[in-house]
C-alpha positions in Angstrom: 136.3 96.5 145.0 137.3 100.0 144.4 134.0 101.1 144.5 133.0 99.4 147.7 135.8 100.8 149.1 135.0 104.5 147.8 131.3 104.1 149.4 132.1 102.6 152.5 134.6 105.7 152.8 131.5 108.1 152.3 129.6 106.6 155.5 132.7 106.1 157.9 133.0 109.8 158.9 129.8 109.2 160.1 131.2 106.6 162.3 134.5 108.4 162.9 136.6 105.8 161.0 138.3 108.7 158.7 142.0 106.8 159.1 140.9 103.4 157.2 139.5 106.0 154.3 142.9 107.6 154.5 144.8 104.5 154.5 142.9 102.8 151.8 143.5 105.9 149.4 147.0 105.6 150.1 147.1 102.3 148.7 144.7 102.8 146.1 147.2 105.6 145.0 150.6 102.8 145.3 149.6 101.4 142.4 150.6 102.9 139.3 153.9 103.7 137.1 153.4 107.0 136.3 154.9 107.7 132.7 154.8 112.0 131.8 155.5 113.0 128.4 157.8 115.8 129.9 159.2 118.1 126.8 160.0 117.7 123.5 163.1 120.0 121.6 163.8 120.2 118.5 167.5 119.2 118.2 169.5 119.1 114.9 168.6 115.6 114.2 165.3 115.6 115.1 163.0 115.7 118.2 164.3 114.5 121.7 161.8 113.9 124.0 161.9 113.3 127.5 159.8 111.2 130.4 159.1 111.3 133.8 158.9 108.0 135.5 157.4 107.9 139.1 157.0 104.5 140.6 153.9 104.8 143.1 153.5 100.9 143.2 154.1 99.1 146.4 157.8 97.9 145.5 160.4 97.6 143.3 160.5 97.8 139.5 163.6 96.3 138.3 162.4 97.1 134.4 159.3 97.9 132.3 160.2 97.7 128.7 157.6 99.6 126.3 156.8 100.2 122.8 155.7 103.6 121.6 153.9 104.9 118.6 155.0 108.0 117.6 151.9 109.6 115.5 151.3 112.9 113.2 148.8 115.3 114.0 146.6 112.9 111.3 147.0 110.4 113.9 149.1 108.4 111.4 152.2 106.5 112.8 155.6 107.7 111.6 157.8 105.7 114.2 158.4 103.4 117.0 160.5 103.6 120.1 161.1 101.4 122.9 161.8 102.9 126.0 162.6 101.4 129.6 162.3 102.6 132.5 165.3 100.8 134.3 165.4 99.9 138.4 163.1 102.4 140.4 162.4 102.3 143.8 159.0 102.8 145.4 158.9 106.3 145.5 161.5 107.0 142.7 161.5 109.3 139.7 164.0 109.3 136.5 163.7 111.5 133.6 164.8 109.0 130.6 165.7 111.2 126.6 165.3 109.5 123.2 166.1 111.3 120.0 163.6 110.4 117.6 165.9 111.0 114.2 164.2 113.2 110.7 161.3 113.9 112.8 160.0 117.2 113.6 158.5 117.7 117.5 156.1 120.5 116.0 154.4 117.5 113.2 153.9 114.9 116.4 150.5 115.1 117.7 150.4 111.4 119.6 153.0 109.1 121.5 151.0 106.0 122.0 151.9 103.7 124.6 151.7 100.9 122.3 152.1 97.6 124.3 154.5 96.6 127.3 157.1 94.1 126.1 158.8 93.1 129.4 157.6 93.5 133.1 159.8 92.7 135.8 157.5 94.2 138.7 156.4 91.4 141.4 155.6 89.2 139.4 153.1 90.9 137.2 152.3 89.9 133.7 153.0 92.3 130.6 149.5 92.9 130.5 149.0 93.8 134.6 152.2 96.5 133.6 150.2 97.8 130.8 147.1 98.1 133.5 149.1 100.2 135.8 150.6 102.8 133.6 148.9 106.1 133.8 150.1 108.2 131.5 149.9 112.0 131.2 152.1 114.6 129.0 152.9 118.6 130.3 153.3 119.7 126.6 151.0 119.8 123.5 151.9 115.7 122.2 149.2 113.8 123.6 150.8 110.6 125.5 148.2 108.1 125.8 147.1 104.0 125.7 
């Protein structure tokens, strides 16, 4: 469907029908939860990280639980975390911190979004939550699926 939609987009100009290609791009963009791997700092009892949540879906998230695999630079995994994201509003961001105890940020090389353990987004499964996280990290840590 995506695709359809991206070629019918490429001929409309044509037909000067630019505003459905606009309006369809804006929805295509509405729907994702956009998780950022934000910072890490090395704290006295280990490495606090911190995320960016931005809600581009088309409504309400009341909570997305997830568990994360944190990884050493040899990709093996040294921890998990579950984090939440908490009630966002189309639109809305939050910055979320978890300390992640004896662990030094310099020896992480991956946080892997591991799986999604509770969805409470419109009705959409676990796995449908999992589907719509696009993750992305500012700092040298990978954050990825």
């Amino acid at each position: 469907m995506l695709n359809l939609t991206r070629k019918i987009c490429h001929l409309l100009p044509v037909l000067g029908l630019i505003a459905f290609c606009q309006s369809a791009t804006a929805q295509e963009a509405k729907q994702e939860l956009m998780l950022e791997l934000n910072n890490a700092q090395q704290v006295e009892s280990g490495c606090r990280v911190s995320f960016l949540f931005h809600n581009t879906l088309a409504g309400t998230i009341s909570d997305v639980a997830m568990e994360v695999a944190i990884m050493d630079k040899a990709q093996m995994t040294q921890d998990f975390l579950l984090i939440s994201t908490g009630r966002l509003t189309q639109g809305k961001r939050r910055i979320l911190q978890y300390d992640l105890p004896d662990i030094a940020c310099a020896d992480i090389g991956t946080i892997l979004i591991n799986d999604v353990s509770d969805c409470q987004i419109n009705e959409m499964t676990a796995a449908q939550c999992l589907d719509a996280i696009r993750p992305s990290s500012r700092i040298d840590i990978k954050l990825g699926l």
